[in-house]
PLY file of the C-alpha trace (Angstrom):
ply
format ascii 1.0
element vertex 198
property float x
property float y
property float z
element edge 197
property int vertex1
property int vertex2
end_header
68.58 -116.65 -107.90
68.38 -115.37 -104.14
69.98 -117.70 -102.23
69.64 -116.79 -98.43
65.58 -116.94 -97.17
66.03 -115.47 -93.72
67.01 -112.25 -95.94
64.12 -110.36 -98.30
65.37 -110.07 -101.74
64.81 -106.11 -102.36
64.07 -105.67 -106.14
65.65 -102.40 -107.27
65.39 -103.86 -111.28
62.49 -102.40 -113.18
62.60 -105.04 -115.47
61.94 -107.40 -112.83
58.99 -105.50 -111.76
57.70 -105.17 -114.77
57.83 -108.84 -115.13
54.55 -109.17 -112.61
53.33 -106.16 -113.56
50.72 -108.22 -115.77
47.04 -109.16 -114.34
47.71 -112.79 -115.60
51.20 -113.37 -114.65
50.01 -112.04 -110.94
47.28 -114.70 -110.87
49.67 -117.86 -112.00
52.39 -116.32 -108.89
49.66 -116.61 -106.85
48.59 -119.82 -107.56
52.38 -120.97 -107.16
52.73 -119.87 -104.07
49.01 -121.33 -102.83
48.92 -124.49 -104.78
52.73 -125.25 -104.98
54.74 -126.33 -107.86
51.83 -127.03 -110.79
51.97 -128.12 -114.42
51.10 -125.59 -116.74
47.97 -127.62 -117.74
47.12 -127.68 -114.03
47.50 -123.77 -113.73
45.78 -123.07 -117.47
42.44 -125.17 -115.79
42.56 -123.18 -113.20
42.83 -118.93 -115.01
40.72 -120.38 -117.96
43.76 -119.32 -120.50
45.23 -121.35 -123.19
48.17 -123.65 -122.35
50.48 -121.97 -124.70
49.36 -118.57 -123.17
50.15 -119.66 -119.72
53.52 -121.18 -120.56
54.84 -117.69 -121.98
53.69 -115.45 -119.12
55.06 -118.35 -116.58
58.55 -118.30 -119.28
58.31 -114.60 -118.66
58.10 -115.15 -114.37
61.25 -117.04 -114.33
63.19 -114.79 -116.32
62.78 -112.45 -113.88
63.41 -114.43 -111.12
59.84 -114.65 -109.36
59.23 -118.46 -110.30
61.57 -121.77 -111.71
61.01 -124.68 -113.21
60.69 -128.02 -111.76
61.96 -130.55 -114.25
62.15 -133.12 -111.30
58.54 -133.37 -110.98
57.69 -134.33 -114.75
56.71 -137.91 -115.28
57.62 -137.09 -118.92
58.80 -134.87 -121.61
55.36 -132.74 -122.51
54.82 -132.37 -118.53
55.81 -128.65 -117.98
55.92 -128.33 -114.31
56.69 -124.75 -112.12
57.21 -123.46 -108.39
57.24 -120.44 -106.75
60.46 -118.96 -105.58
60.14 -119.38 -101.79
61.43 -116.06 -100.58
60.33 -113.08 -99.56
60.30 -110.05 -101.49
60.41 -106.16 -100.96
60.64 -102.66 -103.01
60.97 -99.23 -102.54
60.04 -96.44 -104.71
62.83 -94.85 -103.62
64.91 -97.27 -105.24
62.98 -96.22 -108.61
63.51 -92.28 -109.15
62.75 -92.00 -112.77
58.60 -90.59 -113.34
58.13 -94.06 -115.67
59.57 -96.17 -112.99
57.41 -94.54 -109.98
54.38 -94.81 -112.04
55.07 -98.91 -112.42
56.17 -99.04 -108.86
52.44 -97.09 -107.82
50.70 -99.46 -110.68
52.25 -102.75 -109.25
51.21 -102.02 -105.85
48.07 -100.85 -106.15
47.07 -103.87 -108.36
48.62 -106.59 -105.62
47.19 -104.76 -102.98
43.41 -104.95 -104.86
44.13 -108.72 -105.34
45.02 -108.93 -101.43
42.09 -107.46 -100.24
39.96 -109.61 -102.57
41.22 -112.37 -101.40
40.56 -111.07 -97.55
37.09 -110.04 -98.92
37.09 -114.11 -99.98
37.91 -115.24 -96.13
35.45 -113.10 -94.54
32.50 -113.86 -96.93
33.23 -117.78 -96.42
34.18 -117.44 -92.78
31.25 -119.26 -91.41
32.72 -122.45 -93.20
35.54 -122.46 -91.53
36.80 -124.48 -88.48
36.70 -123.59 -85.24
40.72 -124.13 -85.44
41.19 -122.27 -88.29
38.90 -119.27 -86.61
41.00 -118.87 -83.97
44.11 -118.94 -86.18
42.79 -116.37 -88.35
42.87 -112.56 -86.48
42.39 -109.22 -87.33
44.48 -106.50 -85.62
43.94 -102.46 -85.78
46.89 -101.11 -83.85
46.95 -96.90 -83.32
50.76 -95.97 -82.75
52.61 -93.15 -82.29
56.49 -93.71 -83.18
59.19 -92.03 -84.71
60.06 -92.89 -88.18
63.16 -94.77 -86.74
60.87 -96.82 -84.55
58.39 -97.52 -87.14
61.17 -98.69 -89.10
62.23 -101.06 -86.23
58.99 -102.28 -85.36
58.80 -103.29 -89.02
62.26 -105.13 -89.05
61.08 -106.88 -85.97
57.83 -107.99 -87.18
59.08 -109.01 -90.60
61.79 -111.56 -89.16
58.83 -113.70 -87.45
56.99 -113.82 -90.76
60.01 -115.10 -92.02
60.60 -117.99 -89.64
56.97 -119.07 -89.98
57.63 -118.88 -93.86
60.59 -121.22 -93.53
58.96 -123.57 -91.04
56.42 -123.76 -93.75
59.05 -123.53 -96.58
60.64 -126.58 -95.06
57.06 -128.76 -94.52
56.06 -128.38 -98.42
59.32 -129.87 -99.09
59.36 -132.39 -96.68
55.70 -133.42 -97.69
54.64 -132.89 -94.96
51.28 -131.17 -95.88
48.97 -132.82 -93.67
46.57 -129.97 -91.84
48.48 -127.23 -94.00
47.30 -124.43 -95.88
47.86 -121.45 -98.15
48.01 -118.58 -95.82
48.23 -115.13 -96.31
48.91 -112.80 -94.14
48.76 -108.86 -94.68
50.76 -106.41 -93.12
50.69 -102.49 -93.58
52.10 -99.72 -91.74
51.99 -96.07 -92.94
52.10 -92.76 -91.17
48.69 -90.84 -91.46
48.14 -87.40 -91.94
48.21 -84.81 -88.60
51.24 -86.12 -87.37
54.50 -84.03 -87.05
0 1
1 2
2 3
3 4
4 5
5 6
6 7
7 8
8 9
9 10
10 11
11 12
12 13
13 14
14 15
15 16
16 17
17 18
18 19
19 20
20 21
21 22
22 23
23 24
24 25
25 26
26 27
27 28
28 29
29 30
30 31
31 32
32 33
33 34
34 35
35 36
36 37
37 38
38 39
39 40
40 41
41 42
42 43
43 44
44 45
45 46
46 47
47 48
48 49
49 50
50 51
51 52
52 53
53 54
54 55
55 56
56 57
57 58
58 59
59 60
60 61
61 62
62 63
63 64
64 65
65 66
66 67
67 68
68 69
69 70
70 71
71 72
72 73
73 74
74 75
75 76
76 77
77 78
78 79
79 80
80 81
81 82
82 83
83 84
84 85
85 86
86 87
87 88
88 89
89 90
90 91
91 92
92 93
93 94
94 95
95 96
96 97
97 98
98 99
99 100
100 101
101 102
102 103
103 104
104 105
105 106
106 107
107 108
108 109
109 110
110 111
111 112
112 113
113 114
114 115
115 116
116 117
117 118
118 119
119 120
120 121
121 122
122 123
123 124
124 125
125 126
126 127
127 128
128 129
129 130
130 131
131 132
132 133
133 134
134 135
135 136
136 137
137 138
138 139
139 140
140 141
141 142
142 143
143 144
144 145
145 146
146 147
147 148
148 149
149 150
150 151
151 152
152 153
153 154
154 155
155 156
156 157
157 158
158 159
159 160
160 161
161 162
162 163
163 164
164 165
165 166
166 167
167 168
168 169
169 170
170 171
171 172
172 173
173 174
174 175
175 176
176 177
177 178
178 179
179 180
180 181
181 182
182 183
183 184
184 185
185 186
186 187
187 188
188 189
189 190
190 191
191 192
192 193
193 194
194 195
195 196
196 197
């Protein structure tokens, strides 16, 4: 289990990779990290799968270190209740050399970064509903740089340490129960060179 949250967990396993490599088992980490910790009745409602289903793939999560159970929160024995691993995580295909490894590594990506923008797709179609509050907390940002690969690199560090105080602050809130005027939030990030450059 990672143990220190103001440090990303890099995942250099394939195994563990391959672990959320699965439509499903995407959706129910999602929903983890949105809803908080859930029974697996709760979560089965809410992907339209069978129980039984939805207790492997979330059996198959925690093996692999992206989710854990939460025996505490069962009011009694059939209650099967899960969280979300509250840390940050990060990869590298670098990390993964082998053609069968890139390939997952590419697949993985591409599928999280489909559900992401779905989910931004989500906001912007039901932005109108939103509050005025929430507007102004909610931004979109197109920045043109030109930066070494060392300074990209830094830039990156930098901007990845505030995400993960925020993440703590809110880390700390959920368990505190203090979820008054909280929500899920998501917050996308990318930064790539682009073509023409040196």
């Amino acid at each position: 289990m990672h143990q220190d949250p103001d440090k990303p967990r890099r995942i250099d396993d394939l195994d563990v990779l391959k672990g959320l490599a699965q439509p499903l088992r995407q959706r129910l980490w999602r929903l983890l990290h949105q809803l908080g910790p859930c029974t697996v009745g709760t979560l089965a409602a809410r992907v339209g799968a069978d129980p039984g289903q939805v207790s492997y793939h979330l059996r198959e999560l925690a093996k692999r270190g992206w989710i854990e159970p939460a025996p505490e929160l069962a009011r009694d024995r059939r209650e099967s209740w899960w969280r979300a691993v509250p840390e940050t995580t990060t990869w590298t295909t670098e990390d993964f050399p082998t053609p069968e490894a890139r390939a997952v590594v590419t697949q993985l990506n591409a599928q999280l970064i489909v559900g992401d923008l779905e989910r931004l797709r989500q906001f912007m179609r039901t932005e109108p509903q939103w509050s005025p509050e929430w507007l102004a907390g909610s931004g979109r940002s197109r920045s043109f740089l030109f930066l070494t690969a060392a300074e990209a690199q830094a830039m990156h560090d930098e901007l990845n340490q505030v995400l993960r105080r925020w993440a703590a602050t809110g880390n700390r809130a959920r368990e505190a129960g203090q979820v008054a005027g909280r929500r899920p939030y998501l917050c996308l990030m990318f930064g790539f060179p682009e073509p023409g450059g040196q």
